[in-house]
C-alpha positions as CSV (number, residue, x, y, z in Angstrom):
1,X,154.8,216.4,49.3
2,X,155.6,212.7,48.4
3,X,153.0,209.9,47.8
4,X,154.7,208.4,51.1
5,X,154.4,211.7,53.3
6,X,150.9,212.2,52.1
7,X,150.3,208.0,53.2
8,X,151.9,208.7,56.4
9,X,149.9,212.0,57.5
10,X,146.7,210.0,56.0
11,X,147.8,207.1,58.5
12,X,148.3,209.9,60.9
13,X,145.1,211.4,60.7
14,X,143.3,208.0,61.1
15,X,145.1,207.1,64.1
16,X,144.7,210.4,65.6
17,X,140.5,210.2,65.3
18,X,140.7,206.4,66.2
19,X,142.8,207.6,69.7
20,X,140.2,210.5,70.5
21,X,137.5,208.0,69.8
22,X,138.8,205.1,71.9
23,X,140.0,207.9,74.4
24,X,136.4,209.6,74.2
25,X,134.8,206.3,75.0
26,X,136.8,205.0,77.8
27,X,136.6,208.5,79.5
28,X,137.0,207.3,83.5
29,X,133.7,207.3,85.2
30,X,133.3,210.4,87.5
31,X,133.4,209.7,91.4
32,X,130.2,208.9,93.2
33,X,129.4,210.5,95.9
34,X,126.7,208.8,99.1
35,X,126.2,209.9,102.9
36,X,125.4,206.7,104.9
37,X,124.0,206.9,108.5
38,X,126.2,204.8,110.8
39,X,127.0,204.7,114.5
40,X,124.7,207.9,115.3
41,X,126.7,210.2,112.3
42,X,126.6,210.1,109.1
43,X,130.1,209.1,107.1
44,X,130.6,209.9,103.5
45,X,131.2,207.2,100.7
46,X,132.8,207.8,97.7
47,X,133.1,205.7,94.5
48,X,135.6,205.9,92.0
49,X,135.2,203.7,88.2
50,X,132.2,202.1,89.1
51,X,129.3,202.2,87.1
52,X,126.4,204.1,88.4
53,X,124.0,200.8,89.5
54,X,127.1,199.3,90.9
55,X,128.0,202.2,92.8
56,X,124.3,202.6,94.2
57,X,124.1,199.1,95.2
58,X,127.0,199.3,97.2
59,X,126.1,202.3,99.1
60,X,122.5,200.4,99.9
61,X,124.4,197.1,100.9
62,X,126.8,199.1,103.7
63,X,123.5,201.1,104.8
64,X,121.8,197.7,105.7
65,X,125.1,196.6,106.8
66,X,125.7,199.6,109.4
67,X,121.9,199.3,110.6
68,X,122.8,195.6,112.0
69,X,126.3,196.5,113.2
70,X,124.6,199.2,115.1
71,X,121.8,197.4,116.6
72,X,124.5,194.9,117.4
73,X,127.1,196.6,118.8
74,X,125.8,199.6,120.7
75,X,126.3,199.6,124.6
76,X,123.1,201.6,125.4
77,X,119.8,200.6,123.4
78,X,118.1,197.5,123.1
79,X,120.5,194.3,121.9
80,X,123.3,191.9,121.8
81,X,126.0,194.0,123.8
82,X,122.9,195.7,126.1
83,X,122.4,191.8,127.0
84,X,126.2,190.3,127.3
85,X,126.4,193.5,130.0
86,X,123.6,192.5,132.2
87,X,124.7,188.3,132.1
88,X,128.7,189.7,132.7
89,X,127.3,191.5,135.8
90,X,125.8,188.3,137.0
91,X,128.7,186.1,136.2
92,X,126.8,183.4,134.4
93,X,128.4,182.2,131.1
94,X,127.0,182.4,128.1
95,X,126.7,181.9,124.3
96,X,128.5,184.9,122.1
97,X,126.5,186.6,119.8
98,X,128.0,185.7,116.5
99,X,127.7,189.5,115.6
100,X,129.6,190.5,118.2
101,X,132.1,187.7,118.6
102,X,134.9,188.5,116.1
103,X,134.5,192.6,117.6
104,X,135.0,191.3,121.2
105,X,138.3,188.6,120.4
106,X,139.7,192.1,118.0
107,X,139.3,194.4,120.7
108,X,141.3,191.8,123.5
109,X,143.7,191.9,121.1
110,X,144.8,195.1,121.0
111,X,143.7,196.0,124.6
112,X,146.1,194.1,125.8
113,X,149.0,195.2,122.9
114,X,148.3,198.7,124.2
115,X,148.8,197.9,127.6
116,X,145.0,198.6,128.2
117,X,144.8,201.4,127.8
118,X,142.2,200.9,125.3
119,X,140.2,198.9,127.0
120,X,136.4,198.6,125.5
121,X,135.2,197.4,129.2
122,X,134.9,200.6,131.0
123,X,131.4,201.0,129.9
124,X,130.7,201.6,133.8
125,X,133.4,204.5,133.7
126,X,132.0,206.0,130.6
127,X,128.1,205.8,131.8
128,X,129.3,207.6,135.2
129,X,130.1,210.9,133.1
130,X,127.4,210.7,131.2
131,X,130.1,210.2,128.2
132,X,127.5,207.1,126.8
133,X,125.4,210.5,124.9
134,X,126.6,211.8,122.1
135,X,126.4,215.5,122.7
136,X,127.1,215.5,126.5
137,X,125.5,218.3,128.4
138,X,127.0,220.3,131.2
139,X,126.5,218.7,134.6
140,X,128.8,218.0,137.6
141,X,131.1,215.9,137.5
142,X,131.0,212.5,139.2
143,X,132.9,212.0,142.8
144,X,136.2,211.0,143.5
145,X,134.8,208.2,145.4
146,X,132.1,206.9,143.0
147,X,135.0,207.3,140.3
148,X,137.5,205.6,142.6
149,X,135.2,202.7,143.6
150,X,135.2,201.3,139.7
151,X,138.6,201.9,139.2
152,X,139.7,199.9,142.4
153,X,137.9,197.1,140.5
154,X,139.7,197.3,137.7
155,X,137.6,196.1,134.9
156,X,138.8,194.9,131.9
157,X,138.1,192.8,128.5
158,X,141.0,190.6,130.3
159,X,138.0,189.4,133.0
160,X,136.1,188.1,130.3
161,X,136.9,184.3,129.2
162,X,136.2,182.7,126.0
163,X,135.7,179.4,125.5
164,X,134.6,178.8,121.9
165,X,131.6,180.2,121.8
166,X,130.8,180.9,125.6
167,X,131.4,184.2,127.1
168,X,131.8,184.5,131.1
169,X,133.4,187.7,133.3
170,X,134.7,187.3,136.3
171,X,134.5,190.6,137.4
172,X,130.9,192.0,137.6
173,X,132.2,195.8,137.1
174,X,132.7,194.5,132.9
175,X,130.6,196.5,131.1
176,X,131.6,196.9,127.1
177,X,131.3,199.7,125.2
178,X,133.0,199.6,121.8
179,X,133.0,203.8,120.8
180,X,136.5,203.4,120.8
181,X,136.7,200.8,118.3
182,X,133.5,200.0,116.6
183,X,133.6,202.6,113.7
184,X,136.8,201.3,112.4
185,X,136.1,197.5,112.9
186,X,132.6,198.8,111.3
187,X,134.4,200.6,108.1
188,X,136.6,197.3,107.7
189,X,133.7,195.5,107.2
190,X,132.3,197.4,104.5
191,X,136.0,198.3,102.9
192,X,135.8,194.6,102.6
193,X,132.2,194.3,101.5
194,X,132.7,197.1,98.6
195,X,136.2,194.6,97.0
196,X,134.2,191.3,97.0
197,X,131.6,194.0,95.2
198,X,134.2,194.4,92.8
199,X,135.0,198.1,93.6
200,X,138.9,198.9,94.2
201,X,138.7,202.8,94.2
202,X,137.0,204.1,97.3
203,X,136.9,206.1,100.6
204,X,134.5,205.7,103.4
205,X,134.9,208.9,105.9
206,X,133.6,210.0,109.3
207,X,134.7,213.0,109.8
208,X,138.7,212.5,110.5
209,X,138.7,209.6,110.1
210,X,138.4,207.6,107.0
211,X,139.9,204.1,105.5
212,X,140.6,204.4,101.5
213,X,141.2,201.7,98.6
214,X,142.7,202.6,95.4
215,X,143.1,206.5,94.8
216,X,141.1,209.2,93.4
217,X,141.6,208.7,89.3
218,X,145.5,207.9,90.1
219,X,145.6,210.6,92.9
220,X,146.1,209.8,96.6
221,X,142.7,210.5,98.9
222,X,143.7,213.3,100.9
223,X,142.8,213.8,104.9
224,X,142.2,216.7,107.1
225,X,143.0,216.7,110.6
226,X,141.6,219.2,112.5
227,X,143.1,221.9,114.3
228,X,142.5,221.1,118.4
229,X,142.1,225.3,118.6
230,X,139.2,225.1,116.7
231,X,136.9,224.1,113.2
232,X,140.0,224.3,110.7
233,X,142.3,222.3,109.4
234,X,145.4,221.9,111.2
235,X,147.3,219.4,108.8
236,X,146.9,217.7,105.7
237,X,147.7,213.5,105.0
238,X,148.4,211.9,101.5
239,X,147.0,208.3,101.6
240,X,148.4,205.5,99.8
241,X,146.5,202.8,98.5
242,X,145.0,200.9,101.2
243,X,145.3,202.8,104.6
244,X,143.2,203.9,107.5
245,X,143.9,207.2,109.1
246,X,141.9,208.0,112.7
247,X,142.2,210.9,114.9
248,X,141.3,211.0,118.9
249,X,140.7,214.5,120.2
250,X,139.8,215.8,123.2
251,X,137.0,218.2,121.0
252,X,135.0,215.7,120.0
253,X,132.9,215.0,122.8
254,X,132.8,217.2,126.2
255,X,131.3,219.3,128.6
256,X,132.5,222.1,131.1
257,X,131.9,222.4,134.2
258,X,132.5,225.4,136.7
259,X,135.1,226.7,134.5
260,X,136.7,223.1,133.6
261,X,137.0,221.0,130.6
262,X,135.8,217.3,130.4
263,X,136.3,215.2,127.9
264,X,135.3,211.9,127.2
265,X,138.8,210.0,126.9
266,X,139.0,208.4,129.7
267,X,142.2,206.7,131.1
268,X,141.4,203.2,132.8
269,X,144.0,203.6,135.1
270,X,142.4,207.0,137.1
271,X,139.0,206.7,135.7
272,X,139.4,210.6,134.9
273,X,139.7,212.2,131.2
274,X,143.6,211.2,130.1
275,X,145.6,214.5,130.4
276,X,148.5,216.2,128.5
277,X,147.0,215.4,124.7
278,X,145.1,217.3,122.8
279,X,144.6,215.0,119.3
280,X,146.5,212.1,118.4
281,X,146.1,210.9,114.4
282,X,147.7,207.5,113.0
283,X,147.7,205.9,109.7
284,X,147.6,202.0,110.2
285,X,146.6,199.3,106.8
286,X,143.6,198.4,109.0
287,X,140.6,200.7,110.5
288,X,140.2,198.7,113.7
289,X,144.0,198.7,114.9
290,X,143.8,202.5,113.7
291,X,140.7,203.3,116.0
292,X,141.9,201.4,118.9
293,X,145.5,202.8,118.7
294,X,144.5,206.5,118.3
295,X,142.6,206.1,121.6
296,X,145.5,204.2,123.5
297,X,148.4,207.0,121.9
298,X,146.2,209.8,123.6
299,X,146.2,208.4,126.7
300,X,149.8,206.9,126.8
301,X,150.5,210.5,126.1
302,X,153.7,213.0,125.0
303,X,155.9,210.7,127.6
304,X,154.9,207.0,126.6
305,X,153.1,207.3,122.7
306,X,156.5,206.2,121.3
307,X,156.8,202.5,122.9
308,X,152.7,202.1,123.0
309,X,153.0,202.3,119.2
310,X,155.2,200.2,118.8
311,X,153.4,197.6,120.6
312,X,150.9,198.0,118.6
313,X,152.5,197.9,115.4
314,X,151.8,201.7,114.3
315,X,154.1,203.1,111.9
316,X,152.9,206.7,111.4
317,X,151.8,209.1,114.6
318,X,151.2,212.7,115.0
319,X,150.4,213.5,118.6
320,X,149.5,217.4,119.4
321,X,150.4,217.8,123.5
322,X,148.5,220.7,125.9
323,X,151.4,222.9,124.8
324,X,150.3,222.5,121.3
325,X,154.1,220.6,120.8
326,X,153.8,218.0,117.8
327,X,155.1,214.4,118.4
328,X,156.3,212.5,115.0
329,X,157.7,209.8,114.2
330,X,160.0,210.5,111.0
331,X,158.2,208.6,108.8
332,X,154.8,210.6,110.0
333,X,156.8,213.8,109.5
334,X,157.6,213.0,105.9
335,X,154.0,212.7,105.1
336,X,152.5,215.0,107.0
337,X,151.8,218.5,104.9
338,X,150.9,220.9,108.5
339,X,148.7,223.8,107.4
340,X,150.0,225.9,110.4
341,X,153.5,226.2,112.0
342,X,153.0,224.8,115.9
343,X,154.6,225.8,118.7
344,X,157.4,223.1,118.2
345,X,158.0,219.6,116.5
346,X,159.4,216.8,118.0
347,X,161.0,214.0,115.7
348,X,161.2,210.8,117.8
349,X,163.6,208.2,117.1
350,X,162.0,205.5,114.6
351,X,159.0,203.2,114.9
């Protein structure tokens, strides 16, 4: 061997221990996993490349944060929105509680890009059948008449007027609940609380639903979407960087009653549980327009999902009909990976 060789393995050797040193020391830090309590469920947080402290200060900071947006937002206990209901019943205006501002002005927003048919005002609707628990128990459904006699007045976030800071309704049937919108407006908040936190790599999930940051040690996050049938997983979605993914099924809260199924979707228009859907799933950059779209897709249905979305700006939808048909947009399809083979699939022209 010449003097050179034996230099160059020497060098060789010396780089080699210097790379598994530098590469032992700058190992990525493992992900960290949290449960947070939040809107009456508990959604799972997990931090990627964050040092351990960071990482538990974060999860502390969006616990306190979710305690005030629930005591904020909810529609049924003791607070801000609990108080707005009973002055919009009276007609009087108002001043906006700053917590719930922003939340209102989103959700008038999009009710009225969907057509409302999201439409956070039908608190009245959603109180009737009992929908305002979270575990709903069996009981008989409400009349035609009691049912008809709100829809004929036709409440809507569209009654309420703001002026700055001052809230008024002209219609006394307003009454707001924000289920249909307040989880994802809720994990926006804390998406954005966890960047100025200077964390880049995370997910925050509720069950299906889930907004991510980053990827998993240069992986995509990965959803799944439940199968409507039953507890398993129906399909699987690859997210990319910064995306929210929701899902609105018709399993997620009910009740049956002599021999038929309730849920809790309800369609502003009849005042009755939307029909024809089964689950509707939609990946959006943003959690809010995500929540409030999945909600407005069910109920637009297999016949009217297609020009809904694209009011709304949705680029990606998988709707599952009663006949367990699945509705795709092409880009949806491409990204999709289904776990089982439905009864048919149903590419739709472009969004």
């Amino acid at each position: 061997m010449s003097i050179l060789s034996r230099k160059s393995w020497r060098a060789l050797l010396v780089a080699t221990i210097i790379s598994a040193f530098v590469s032992g020391c700058s190992q990525p830090l493992p992900a960290q996993h949290f449960r947070i309590l939040a809107f009456g469920t508990f959604m799972d947080l997990q931090i990627v490349g964050a040092e351990k402290q960071v990482a538990k200060q974060a999860q502390e900071a969006l616990q306190n944060d979710f305690n005030v947006m629930h005591y904020a937002w909810h529609a049924w206990e003791p607070g801000p929105v609990v108080r707005m209901n009973g002055l919009f019943t009276e007609g009087v205006e108002f001043s906006a509680p700053p917590s719930v501002l922003p939340l209102l002005q989103a959700s008038q927003t999009l009710a009225s890009q969907s057509d409302y048919l999201f439409d956070p005002a039908i608190g009245k609707l959603i109180d009737l059948w009992g929908f305002h628990q979270s575990f709903p128990e069996a009981h008989e459904p409400p009349s035609d008449a009691d049912i008809q006699a709100l829809v004929d007045m036709k409440p809507s976030v569209k009654d309420i007027s703001v002026n700055g800071f001052r809230l008024q309704s002209s219609n006394p049937a307003v009454q707001l609940d924000f289920g249909a919108i307040g989880r994802g407006y809720g994990i926006d908040q804390a998406i954005r609380r966890l960047q100025e936190m200077g964390i880049h790599n995370a997910v925050i999930r509720a069950g299906s639903d889930l907004r991510a940051i980053g990827s998993r040690d240069g992986t995509p996050w990965r959803i799944p979407v439940r199968d409507p049938d039953g507890g398993g997983v129906f399909a699987l979605i690859p997210v990319i960087d910064n995306e929210a993914v929701f899902t609105s099924g018709n399993y997620q809260r009910n009740f049956t009653w002599d021999g038929k199924f309730f849920h809790h979707i309800l369609d502003p228009r009849t005042g009755k549980p939307a029909v024809g859907t089964r689950s509707v799933t939609v990946i959006h950059p943003d959690a809010t327009t995500a929540d409030a779209a999945a909600t407005a897709l069910f109920i637009a249905g297999p016949k009217d999902w297609h020009r809904v979305a694209q009011q709304m700006g949705i680029k990606y939808v998988m709707l599952i009909d009663e006949n367990n048909r699945v509705h795709m947009n092409p880009k949806m399809r491409d990204r999709v990976k289904l776990q089982r083979q439905p009864a048919e699939i149903l590419v739709s022209k472009p969004l």
